[in-house]
Biopython code that builds the backbone (N, CA, C, O; Angstrom):
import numpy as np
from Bio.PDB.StructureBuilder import StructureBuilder

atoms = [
    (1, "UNK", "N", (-85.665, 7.103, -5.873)),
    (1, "UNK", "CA", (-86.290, 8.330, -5.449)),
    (1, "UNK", "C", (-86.965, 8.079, -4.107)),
    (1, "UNK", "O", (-87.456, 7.051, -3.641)),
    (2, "UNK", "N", (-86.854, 9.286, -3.631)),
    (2, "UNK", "CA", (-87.501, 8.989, -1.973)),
    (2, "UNK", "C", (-88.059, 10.706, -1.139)),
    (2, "UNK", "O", (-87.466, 11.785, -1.152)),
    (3, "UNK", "N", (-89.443, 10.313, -0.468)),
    (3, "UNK", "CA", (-90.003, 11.700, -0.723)),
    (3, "UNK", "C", (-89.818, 11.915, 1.180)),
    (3, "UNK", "O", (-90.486, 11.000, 1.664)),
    (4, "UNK", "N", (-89.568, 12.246, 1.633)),
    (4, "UNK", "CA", (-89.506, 12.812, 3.107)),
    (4, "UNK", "C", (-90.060, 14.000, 3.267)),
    (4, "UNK", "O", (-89.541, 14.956, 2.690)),
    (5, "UNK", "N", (-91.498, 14.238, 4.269)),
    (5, "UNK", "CA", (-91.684, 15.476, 4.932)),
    (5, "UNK", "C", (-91.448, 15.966, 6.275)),
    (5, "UNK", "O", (-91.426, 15.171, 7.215)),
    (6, "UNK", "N", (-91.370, 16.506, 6.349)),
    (6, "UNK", "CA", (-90.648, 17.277, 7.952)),
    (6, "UNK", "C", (-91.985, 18.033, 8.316)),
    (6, "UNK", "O", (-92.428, 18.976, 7.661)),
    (7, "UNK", "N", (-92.632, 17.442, 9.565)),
    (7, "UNK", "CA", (-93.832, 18.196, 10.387)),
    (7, "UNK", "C", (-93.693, 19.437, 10.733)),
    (7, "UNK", "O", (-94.365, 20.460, 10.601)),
    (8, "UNK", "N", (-92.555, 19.120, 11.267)),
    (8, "UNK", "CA", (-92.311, 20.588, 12.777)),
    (8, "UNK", "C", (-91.775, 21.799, 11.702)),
    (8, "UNK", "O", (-91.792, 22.940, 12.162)),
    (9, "UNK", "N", (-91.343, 21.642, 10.426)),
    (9, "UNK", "CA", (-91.107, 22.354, 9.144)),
    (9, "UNK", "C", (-91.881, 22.843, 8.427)),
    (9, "UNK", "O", (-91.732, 24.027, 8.124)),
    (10, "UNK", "N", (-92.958, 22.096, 7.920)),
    (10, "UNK", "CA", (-94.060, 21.975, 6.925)),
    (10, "UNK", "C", (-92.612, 22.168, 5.705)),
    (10, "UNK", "O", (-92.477, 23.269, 5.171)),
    (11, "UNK", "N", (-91.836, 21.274, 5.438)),
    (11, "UNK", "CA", (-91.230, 20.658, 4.358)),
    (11, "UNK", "C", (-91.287, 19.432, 3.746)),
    (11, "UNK", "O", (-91.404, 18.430, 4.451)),
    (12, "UNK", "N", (-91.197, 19.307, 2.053)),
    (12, "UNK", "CA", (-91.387, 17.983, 2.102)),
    (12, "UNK", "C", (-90.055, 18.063, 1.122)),
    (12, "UNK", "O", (-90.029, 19.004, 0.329)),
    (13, "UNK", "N", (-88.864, 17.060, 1.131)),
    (13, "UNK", "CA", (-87.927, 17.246, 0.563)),
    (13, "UNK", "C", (-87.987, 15.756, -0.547)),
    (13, "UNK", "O", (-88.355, 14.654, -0.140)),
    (14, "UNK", "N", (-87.440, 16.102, -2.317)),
    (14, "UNK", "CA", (-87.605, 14.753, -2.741)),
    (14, "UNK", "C", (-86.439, 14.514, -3.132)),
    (14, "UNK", "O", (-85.971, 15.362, -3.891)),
    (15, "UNK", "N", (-85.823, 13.682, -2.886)),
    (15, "UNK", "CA", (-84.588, 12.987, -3.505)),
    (15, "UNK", "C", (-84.786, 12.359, -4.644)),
    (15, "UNK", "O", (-85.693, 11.537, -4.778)),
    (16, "UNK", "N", (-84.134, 12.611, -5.387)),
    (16, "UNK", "CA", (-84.149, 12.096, -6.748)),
    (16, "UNK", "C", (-82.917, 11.101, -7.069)),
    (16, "UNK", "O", (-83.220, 9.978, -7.473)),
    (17, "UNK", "N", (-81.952, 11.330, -6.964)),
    (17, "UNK", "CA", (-80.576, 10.532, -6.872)),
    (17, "UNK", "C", (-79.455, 10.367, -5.517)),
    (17, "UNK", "O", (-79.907, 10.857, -4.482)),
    (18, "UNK", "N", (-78.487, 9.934, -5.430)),
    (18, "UNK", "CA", (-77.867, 9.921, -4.207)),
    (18, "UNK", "C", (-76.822, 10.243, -4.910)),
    (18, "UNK", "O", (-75.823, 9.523, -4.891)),
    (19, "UNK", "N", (-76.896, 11.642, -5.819)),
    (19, "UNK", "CA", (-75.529, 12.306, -6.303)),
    (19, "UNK", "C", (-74.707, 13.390, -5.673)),
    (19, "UNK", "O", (-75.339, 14.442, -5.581)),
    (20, "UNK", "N", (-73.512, 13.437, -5.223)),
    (20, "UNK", "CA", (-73.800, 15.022, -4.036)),
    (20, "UNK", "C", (-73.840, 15.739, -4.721)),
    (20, "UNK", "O", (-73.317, 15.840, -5.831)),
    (21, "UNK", "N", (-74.711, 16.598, -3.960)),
    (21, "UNK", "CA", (-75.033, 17.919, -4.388)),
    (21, "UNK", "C", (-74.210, 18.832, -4.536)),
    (21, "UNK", "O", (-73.544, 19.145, -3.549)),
    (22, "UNK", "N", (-73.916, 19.821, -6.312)),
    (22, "UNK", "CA", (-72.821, 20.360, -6.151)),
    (22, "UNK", "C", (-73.147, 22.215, -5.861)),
    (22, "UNK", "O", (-72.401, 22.984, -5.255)),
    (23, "UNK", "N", (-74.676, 22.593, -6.609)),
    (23, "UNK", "CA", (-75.389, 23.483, -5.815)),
    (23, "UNK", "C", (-76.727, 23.742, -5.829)),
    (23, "UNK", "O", (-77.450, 22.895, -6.352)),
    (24, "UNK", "N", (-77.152, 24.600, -5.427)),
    (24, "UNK", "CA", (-78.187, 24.609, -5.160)),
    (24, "UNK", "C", (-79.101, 25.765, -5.155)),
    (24, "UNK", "O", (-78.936, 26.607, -4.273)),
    (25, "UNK", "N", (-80.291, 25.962, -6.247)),
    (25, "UNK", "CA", (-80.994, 26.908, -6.489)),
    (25, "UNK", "C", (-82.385, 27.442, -6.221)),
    (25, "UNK", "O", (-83.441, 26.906, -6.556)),
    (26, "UNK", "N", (-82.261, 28.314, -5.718)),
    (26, "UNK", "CA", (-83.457, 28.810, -5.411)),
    (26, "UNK", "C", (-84.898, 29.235, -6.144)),
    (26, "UNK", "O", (-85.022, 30.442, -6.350)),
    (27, "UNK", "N", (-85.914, 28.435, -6.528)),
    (27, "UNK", "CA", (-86.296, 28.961, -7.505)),
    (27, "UNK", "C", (-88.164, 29.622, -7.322)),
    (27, "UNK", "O", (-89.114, 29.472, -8.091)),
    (28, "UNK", "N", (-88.103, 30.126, -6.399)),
    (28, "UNK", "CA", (-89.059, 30.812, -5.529)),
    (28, "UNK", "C", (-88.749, 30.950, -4.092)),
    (28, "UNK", "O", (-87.720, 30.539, -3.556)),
    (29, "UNK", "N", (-89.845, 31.637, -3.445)),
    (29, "UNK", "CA", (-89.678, 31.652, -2.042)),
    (29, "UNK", "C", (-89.858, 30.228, -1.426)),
    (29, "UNK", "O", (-89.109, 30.164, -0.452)),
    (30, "UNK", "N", (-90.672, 28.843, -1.626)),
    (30, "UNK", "CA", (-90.182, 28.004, -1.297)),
    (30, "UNK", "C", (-90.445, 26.479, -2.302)),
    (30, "UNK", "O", (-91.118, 25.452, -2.217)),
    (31, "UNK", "N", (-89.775, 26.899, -2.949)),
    (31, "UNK", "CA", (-88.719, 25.753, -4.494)),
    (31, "UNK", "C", (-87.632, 25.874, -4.390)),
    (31, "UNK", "O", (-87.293, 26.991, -4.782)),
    (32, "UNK", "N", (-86.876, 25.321, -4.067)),
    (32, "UNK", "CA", (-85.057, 25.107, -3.981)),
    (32, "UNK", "C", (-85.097, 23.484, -4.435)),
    (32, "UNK", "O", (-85.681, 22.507, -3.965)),
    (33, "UNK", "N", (-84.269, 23.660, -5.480)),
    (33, "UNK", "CA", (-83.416, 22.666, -6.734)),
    (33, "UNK", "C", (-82.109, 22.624, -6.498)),
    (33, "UNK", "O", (-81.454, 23.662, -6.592)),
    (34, "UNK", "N", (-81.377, 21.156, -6.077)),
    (34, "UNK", "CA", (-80.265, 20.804, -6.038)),
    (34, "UNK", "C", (-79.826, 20.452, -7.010)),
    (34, "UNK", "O", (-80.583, 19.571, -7.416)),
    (35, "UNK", "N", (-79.079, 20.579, -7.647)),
    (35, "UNK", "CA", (-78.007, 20.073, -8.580)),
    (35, "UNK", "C", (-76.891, 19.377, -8.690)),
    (35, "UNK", "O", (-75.984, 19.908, -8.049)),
    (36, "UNK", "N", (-76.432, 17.952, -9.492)),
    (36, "UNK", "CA", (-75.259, 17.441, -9.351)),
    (36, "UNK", "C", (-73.901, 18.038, -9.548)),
    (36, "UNK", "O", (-74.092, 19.253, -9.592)),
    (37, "UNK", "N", (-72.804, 17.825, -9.668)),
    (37, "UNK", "CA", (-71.702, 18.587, -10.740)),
    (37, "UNK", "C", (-71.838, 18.562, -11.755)),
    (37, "UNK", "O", (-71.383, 19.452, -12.474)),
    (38, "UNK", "N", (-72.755, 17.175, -12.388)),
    (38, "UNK", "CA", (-73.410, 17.184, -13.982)),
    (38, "UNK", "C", (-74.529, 18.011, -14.529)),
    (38, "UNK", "O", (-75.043, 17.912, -15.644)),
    (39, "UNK", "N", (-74.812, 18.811, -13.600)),
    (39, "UNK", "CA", (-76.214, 19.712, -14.328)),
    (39, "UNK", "C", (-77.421, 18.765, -13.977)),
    (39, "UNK", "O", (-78.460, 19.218, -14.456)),
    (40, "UNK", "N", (-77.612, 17.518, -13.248)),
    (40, "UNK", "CA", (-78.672, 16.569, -13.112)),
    (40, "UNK", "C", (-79.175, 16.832, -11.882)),
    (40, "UNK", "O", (-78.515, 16.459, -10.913)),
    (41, "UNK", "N", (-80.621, 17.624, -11.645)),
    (41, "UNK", "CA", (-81.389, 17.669, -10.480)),
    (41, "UNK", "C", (-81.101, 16.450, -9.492)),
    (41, "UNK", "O", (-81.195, 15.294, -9.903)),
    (42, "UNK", "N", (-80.778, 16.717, -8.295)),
    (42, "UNK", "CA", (-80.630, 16.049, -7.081)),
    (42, "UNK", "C", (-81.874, 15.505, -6.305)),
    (42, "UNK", "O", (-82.347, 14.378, -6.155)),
    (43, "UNK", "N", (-82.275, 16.974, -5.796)),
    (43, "UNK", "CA", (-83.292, 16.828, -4.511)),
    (43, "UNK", "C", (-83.712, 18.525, -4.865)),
    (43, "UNK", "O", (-83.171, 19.605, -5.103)),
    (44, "UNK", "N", (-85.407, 17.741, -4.672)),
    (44, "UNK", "CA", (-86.163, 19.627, -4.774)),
    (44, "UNK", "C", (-86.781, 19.351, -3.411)),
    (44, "UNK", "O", (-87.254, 18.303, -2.970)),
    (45, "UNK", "N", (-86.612, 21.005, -2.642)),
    (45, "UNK", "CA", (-87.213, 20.896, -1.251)),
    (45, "UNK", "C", (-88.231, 22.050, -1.440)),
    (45, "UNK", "O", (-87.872, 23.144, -1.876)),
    (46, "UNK", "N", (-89.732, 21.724, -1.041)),
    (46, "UNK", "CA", (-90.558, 22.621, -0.986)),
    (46, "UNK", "C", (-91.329, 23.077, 0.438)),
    (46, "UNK", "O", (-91.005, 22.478, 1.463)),
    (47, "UNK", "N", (-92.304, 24.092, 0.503)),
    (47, "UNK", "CA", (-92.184, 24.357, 2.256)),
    (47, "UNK", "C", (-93.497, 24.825, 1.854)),
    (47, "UNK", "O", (-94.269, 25.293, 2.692)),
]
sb = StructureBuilder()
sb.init_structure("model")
sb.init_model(0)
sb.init_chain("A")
sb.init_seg("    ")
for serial, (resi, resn, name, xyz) in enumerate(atoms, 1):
    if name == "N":
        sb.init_residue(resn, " ", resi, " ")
    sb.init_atom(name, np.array(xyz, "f"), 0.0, 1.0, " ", f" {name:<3s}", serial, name[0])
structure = sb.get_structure()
């Protein structure tokens, strides 16, 4: 797992696995949940 924030964004994105991402959900105005092809959370990006 690995947590990266972006300044010039005010994002902080967390990686959870290095699975690609097969999509990706929105789950507020700023919560977006990646998903594997297995249904296994990826990376959540918050703002």
């Amino acid at each position: 797992m690995r947590a990266t924030y972006y300044d010039g964004n005010d994002i902080l994105v967390i990686r959870l696995s290095d699975k690609p991402i097969h999509r990706e959900v929105s789950q507020g105005w700023c919560t977006h949940i990646s998903y594997a092809e297995d249904g296994t959370a990826v990376e959540i990006a918050l703002c």
